[in-house]
C-alpha positions as CSV (number, residue, x, y, z in Angstrom):
1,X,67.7,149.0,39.3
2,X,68.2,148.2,35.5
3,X,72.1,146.4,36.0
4,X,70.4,142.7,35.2
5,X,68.0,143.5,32.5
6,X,67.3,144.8,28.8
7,X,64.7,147.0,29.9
8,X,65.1,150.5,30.2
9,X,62.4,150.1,32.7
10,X,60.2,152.6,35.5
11,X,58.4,151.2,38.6
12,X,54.4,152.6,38.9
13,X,52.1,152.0,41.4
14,X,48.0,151.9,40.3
15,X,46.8,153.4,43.4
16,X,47.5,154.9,47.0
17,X,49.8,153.1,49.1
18,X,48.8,151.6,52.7
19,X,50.6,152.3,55.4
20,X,52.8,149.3,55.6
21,X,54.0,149.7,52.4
22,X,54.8,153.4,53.0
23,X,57.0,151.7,56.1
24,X,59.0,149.8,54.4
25,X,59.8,151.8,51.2
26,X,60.8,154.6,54.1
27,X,62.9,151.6,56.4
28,X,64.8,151.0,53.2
29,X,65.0,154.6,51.8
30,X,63.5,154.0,48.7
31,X,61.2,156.8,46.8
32,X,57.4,155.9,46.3
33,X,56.9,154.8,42.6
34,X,55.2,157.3,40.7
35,X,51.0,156.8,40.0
36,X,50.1,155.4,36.8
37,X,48.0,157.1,35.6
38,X,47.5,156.2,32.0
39,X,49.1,154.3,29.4
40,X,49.1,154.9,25.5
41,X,48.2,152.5,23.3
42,X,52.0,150.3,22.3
43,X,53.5,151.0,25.7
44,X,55.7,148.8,26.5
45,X,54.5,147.0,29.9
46,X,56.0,144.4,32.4
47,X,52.5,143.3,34.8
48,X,53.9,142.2,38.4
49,X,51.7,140.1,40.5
50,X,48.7,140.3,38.7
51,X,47.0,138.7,35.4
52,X,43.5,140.2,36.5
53,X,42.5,142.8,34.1
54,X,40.2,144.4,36.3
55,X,42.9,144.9,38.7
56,X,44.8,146.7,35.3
57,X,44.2,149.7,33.3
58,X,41.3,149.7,30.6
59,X,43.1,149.8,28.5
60,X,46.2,147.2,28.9
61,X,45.2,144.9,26.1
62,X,46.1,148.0,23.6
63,X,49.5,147.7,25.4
64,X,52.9,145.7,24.2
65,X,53.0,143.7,27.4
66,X,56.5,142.2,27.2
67,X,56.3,140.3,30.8
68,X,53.6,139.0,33.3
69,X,55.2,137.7,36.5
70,X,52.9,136.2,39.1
71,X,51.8,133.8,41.9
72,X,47.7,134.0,41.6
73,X,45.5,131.8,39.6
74,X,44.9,132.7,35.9
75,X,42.3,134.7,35.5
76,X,41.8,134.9,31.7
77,X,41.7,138.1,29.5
78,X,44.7,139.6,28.8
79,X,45.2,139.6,25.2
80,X,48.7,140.1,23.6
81,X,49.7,140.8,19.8
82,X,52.9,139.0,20.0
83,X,54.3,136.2,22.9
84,X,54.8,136.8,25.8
85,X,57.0,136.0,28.8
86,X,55.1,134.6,31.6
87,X,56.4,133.6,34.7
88,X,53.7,132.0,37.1
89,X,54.7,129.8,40.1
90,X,52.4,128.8,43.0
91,X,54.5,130.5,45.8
92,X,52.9,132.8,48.2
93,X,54.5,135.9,47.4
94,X,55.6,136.9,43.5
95,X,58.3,138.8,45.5
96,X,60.0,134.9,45.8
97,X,59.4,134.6,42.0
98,X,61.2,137.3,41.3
99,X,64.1,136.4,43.6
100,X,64.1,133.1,41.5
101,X,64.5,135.0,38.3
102,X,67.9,136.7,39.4
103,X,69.9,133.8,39.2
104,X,73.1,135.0,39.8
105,X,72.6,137.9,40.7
106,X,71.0,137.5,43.9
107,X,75.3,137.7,44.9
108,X,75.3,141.0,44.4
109,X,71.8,142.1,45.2
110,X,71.8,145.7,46.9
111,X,70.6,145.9,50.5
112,X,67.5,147.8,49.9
113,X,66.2,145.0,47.2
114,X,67.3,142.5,49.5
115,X,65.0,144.5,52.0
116,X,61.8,145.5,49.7
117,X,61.8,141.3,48.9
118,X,62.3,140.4,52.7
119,X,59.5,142.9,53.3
120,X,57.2,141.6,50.5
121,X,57.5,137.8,52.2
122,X,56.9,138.7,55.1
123,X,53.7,140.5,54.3
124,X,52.3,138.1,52.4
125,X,52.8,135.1,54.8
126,X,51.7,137.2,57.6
127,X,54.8,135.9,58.7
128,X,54.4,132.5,57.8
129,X,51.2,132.0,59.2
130,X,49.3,132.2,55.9
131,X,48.7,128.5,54.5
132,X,50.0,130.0,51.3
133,X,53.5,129.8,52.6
134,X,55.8,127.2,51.4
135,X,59.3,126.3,52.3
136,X,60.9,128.2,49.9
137,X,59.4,131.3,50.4
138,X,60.3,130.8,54.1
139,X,63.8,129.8,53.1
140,X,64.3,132.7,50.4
141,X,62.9,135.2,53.8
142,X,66.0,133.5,55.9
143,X,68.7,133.8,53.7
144,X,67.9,137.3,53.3
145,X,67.2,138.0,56.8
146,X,70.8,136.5,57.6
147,X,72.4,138.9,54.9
148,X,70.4,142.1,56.2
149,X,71.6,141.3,59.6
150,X,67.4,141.5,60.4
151,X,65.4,139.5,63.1
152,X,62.5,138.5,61.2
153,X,59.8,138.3,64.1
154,X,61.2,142.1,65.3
155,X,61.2,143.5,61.5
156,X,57.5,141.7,60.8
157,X,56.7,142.9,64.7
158,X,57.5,146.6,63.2
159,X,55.6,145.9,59.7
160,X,52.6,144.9,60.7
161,X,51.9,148.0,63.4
162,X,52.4,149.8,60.5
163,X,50.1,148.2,58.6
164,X,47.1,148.5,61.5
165,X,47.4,152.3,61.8
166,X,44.3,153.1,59.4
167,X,43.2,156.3,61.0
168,X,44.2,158.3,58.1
169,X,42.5,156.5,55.5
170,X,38.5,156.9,55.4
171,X,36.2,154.1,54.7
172,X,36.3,154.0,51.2
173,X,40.1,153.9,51.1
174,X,39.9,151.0,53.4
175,X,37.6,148.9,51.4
176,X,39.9,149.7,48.2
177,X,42.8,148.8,50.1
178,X,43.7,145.2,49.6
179,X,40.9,144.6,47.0
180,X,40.2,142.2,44.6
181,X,36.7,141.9,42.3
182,X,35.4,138.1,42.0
183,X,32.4,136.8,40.1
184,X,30.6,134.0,42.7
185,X,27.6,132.7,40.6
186,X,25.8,135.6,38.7
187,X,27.0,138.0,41.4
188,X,30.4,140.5,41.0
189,X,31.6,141.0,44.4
190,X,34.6,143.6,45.6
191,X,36.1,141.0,48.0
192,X,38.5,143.3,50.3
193,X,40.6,142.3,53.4
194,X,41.8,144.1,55.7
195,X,45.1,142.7,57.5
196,X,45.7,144.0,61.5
197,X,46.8,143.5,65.1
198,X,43.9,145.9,66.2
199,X,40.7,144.3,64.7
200,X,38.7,145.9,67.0
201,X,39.9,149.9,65.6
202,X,38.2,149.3,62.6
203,X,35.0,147.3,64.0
204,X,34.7,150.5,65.4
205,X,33.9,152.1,62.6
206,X,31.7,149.4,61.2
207,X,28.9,151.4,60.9
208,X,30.5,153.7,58.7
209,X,32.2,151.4,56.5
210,X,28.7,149.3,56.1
211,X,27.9,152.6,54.4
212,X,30.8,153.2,52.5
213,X,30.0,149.7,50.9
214,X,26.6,150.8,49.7
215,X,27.9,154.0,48.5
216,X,30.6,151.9,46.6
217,X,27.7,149.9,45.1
218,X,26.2,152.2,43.9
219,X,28.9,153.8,41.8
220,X,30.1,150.4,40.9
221,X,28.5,149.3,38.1
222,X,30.6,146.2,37.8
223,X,30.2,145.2,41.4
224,X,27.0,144.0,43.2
225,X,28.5,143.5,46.6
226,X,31.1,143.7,49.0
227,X,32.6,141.5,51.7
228,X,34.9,143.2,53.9
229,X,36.9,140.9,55.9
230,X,39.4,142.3,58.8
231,X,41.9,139.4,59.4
232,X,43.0,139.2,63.0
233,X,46.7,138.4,62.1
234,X,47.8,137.3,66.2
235,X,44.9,135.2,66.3
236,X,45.1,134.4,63.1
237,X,41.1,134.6,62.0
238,X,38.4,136.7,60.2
239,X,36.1,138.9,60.9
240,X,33.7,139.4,58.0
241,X,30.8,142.2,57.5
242,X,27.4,140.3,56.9
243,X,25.4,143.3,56.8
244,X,22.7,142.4,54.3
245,X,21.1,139.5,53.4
246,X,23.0,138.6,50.5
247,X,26.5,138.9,52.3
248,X,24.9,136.3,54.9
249,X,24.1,134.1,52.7
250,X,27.4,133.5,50.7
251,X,29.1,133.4,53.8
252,X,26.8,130.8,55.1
253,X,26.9,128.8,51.7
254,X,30.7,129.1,51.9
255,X,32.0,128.3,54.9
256,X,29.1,126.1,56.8
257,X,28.3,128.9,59.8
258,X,25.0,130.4,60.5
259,X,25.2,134.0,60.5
260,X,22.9,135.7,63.3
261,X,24.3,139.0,63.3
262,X,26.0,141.6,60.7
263,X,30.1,139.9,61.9
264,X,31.3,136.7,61.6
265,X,33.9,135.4,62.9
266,X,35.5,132.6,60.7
267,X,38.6,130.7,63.1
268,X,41.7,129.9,60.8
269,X,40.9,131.9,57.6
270,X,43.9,134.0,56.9
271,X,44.3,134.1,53.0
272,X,42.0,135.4,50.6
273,X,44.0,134.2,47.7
274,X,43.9,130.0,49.3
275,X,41.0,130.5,52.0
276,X,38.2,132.8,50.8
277,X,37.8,133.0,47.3
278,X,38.1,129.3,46.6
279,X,35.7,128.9,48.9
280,X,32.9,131.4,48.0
281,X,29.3,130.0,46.8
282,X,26.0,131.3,46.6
């Protein structure tokens, strides 16, 4: 995976996989990326699809980062000794940035990159039904859906069952998940989504996620809440926890509902990156 670049360089993961990414690493018989599990101080470090250091190791400002490439909004606090290379573009999947940066060498890309990008578009449009999705992430998804010989609406069909079976992951895992710590006022909120085709399996355990949550606040010292929203991705909505009174008032303040009960369902909100946290108030 090193024929294009200078780098001598080694994929790592910074937690557990879900179960849609364990699909499609299997569907295109590539090995899970080993944990990372600490870095020394000088390491040389390439940061994909993040510039959140509290989605980083502590410790990533002691590293040599060499290369941030990314399609979320700057954040603010990585610090580097020397310049950088930073590649940012407002796309909906960094998966497309990197296409972009091959040049070339997309000719002679190797079926199971071809596939891991495919996969990585397709996830983060929900298929194309995320408002984050713009034409050339939906073009860059074609062309390599013609190459790979792959129906998209079949492959995503397969993906996103994959993605719904939670049943071996407890409630903490699933609030971890897909989450991402935001600061709404004075507050630092764990903002996690949950994307499925079977909402209703995991509002069956809401009880025991509600739980979960307050355990996670409590060994969180960072964070002071959680919103836990499950995103319907066939009817294309969310179903957010408002458990508490502070949960029901942010969602009121931020999206103009009155919240009666502890769900709420919010029509049309799909993204947390365009949809949710631009929109969160106190």
């Amino acid at each position: 995976m090193n024929e294009h670049t200078t780098y001598d360089a080694t994929p790592y993961v910074l937690g557990d996989l879900n179960t849609e990414t364990a699909f499609v690493l299997n569907r295109w018989k590539m090995e899970t990326p080993t944990l990372l599990e600490n870095l020394t101080a000088g390491d040389q470090v390439a940061v994909v699809d993040t510039n959140n250091p509290q989605e980083l190791p502590e410790n990533i400002n002691e590293m040599n980062l060499v290369q941030l490439l990314d399609h979320h909004k700057l954040v603010g606090g990585l610090e580097t000794a020397t310049p950088v290379e930073i590649t940012m573009r407002p796309l909906a999947c960094t998966a497309t940035v990197l296409y972009d940066q091959m040049s070339l060498a997309v000719d002679s890309m190797p079926d199971y990159i071809a596939g891991l990008i495919l996969s990585c578009i397709i996830s983060d449009t929900l298929e194309f039904r995320s408002p984050t999705t713009t034409p050339h992430d939906k073009d860059v998804a074609e062309k390599l859906a013609e190459k790979l010989g792959v129906d998209i609406t079949t492959y995503a069909n397969e993906m996103f069952a994959a993605k719904s079976d939670v049943s071996s992951f407890t409630d903490a895992g699933l609030i971890k998940m897909d989450s991402k710590k935001y600061d709404v006022g004075d507050k630092n909120f764990r903002v996690s989504v949950l994307e499925t085709t079977t909402p209703e399996t995991i509002l069956a355990r809401k009880n025991s996620i509600i739980t979960a949550i307050k355990n996670c606040i409590a060994t969180e010292e960072d964070v002071d809440e959680v919103l836990f929203f499950i995103i319907d991705i066939l009817k294309e909505e969310a179903t957010v926890l408002t458990y508490n009174e502070l949960t029901k008032q942010v969602i009121e303040s931020s999206f103009g509902v009155t919240v009666e009960g502890d769900t709420e369902v919010l029509p049309g909100i799909v993204s947390r990156k365009k949809q949710i946290l631009p929109a969160l108030k106190l």
